[in-house]
C-alpha atoms as an extended CHARMM CRD file, in Angstrom:
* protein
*
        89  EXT
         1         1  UNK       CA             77.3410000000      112.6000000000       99.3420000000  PROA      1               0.0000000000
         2         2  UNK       CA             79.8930000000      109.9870000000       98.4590000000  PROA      2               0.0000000000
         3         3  UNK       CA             79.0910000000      107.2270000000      100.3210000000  PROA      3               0.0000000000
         4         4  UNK       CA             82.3190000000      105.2380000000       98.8820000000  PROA      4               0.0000000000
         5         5  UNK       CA             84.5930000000      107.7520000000      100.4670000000  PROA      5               0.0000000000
         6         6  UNK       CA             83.0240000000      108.0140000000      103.6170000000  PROA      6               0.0000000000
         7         7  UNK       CA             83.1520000000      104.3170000000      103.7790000000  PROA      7               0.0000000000
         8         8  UNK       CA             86.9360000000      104.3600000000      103.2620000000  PROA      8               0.0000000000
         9         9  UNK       CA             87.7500000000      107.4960000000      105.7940000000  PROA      9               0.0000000000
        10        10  UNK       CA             85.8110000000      105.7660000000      108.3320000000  PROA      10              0.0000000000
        11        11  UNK       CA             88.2500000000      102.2500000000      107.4840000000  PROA      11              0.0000000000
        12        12  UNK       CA             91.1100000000      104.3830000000      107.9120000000  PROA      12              0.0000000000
        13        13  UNK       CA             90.3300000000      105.9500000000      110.7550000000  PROA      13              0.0000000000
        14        14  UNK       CA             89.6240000000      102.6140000000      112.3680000000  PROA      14              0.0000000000
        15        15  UNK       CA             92.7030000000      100.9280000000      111.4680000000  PROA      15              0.0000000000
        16        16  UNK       CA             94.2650000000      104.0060000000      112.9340000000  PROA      16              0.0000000000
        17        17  UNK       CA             92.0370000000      103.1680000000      116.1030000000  PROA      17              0.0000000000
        18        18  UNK       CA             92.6520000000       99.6100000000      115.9690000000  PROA      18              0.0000000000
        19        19  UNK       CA             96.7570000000      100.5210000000      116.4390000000  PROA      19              0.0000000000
        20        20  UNK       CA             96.4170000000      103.1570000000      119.1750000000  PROA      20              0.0000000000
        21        21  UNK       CA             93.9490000000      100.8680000000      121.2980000000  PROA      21              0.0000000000
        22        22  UNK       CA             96.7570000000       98.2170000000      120.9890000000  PROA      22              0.0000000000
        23        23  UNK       CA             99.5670000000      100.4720000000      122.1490000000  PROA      23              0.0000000000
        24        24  UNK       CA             97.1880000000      101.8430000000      125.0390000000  PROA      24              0.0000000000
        25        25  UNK       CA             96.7420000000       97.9210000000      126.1080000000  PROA      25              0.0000000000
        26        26  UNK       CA            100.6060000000       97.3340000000      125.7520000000  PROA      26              0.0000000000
        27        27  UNK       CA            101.7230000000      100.4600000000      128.1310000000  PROA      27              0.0000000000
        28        28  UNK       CA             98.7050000000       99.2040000000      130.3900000000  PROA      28              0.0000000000
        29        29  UNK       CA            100.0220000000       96.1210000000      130.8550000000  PROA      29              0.0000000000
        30        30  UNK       CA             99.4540000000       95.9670000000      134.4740000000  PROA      30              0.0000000000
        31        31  UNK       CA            100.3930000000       93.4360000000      137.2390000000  PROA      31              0.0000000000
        32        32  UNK       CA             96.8740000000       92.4770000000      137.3060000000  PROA      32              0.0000000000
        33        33  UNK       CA             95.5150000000       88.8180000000      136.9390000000  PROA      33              0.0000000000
        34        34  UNK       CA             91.5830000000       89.0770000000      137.0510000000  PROA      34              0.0000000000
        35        35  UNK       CA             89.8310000000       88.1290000000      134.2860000000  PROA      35              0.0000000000
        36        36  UNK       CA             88.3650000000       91.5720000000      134.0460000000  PROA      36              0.0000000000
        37        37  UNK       CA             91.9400000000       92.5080000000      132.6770000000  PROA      37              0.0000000000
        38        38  UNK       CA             92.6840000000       89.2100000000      130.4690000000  PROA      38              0.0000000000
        39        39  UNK       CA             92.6120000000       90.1560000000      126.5570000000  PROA      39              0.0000000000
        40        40  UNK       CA             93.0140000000       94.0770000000      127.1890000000  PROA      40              0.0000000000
        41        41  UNK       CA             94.0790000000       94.3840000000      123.7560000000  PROA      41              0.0000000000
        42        42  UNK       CA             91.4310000000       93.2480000000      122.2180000000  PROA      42              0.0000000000
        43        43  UNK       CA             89.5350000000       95.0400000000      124.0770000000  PROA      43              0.0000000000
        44        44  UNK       CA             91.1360000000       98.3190000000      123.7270000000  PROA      44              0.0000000000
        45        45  UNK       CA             91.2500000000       97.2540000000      119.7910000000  PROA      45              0.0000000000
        46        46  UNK       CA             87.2060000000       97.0420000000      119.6480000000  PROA      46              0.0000000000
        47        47  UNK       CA             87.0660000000      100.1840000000      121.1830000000  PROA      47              0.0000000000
        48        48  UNK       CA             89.6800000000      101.7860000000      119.0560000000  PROA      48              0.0000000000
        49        49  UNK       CA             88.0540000000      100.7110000000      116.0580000000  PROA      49              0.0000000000
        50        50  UNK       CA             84.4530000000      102.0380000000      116.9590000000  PROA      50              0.0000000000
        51        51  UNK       CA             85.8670000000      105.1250000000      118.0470000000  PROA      51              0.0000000000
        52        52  UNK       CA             87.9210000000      105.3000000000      114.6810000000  PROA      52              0.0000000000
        53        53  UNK       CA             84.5290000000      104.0580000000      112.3110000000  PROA      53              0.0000000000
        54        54  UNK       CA             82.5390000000      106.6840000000      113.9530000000  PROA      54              0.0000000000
        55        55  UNK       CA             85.2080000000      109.2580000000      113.2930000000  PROA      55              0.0000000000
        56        56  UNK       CA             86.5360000000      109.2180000000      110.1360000000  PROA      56              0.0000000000
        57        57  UNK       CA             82.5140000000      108.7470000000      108.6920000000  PROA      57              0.0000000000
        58        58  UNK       CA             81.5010000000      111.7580000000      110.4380000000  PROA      58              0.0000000000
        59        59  UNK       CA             84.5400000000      113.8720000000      109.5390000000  PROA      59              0.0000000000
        60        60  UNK       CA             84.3850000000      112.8460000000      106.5690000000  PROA      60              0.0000000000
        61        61  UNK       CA             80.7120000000      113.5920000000      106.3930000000  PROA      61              0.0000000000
        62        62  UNK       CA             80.7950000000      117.1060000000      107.5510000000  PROA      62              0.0000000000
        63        63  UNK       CA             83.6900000000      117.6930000000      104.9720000000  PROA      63              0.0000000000
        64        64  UNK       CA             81.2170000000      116.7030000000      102.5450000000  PROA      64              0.0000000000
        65        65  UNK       CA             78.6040000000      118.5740000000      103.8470000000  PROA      65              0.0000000000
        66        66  UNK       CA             80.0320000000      122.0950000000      103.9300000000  PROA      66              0.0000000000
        67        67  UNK       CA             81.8820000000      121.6450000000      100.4330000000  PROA      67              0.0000000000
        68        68  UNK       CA             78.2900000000      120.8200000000       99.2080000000  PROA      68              0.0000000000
        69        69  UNK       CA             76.6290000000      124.1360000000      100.9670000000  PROA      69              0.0000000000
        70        70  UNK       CA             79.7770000000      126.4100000000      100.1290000000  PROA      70              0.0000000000
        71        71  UNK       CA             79.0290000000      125.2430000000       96.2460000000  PROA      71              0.0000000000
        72        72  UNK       CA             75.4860000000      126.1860000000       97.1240000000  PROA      72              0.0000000000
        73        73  UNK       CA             76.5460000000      129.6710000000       98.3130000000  PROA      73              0.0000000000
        74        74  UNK       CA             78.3740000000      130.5550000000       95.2250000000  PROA      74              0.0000000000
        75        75  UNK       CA             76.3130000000      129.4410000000       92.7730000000  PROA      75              0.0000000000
        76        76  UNK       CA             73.2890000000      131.9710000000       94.6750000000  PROA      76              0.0000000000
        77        77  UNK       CA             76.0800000000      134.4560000000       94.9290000000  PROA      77              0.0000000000
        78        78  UNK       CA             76.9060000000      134.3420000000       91.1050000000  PROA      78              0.0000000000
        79        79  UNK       CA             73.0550000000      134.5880000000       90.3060000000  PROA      79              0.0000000000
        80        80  UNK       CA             72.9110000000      137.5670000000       92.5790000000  PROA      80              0.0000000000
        81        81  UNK       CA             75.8260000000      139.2840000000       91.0060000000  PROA      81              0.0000000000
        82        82  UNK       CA             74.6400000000      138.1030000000       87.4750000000  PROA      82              0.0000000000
        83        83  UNK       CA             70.8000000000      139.7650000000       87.5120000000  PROA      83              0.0000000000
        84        84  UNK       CA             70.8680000000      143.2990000000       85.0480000000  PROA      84              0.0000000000
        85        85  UNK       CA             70.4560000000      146.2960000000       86.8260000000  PROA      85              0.0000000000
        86        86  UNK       CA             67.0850000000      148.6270000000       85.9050000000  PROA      86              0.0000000000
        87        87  UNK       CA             68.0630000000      151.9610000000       84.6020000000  PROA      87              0.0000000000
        88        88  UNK       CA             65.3030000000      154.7840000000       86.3820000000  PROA      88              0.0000000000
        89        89  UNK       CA             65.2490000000      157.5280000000       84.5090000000  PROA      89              0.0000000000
């Protein structure tokens, strides 16, 4: 597997996070004024970007994964096809 590519799906997918925590804070923006509800944004954002990391690696992962075992399947298919039939006679 390419660990390089995994690495930058899972970035993407957490900068992706990252911005849709943020707007989830902004149109929360309650009339609240605990400190429970102080620095929602960043908040949101940590979420966003752990939910985005773990993700993108494991989409990108399982892409990985079945273009790996769908190579495997053709290549046994092509032996299959390729072995000379015996003539009974």
């Amino acid at each position: 597997m390419n660990r390089k590519l995994i690495l930058v799906s899972a970035l993407f997918t957490a900068v992706i996070g990252a911005v849709i925590g943020l707007a989830a804070a902004r149109m929360h923006h309650g009339r609240f004024a605990s400190s429970l509800y102080r620095d929602l944004g960043r908040k949101y954002m940590g979420v966003g970007v752990a939910t985005g990391l773990l993700v993108g690696a494991g989409q990108e992962s399982i892409r990985q994964l079945k273009q790996q075992r769908d190579a495997e399947e053709a290549k046994a298919l092509q032996r299959k096809t390729q072995q000379p039939e015996i003539d009974v006679g």
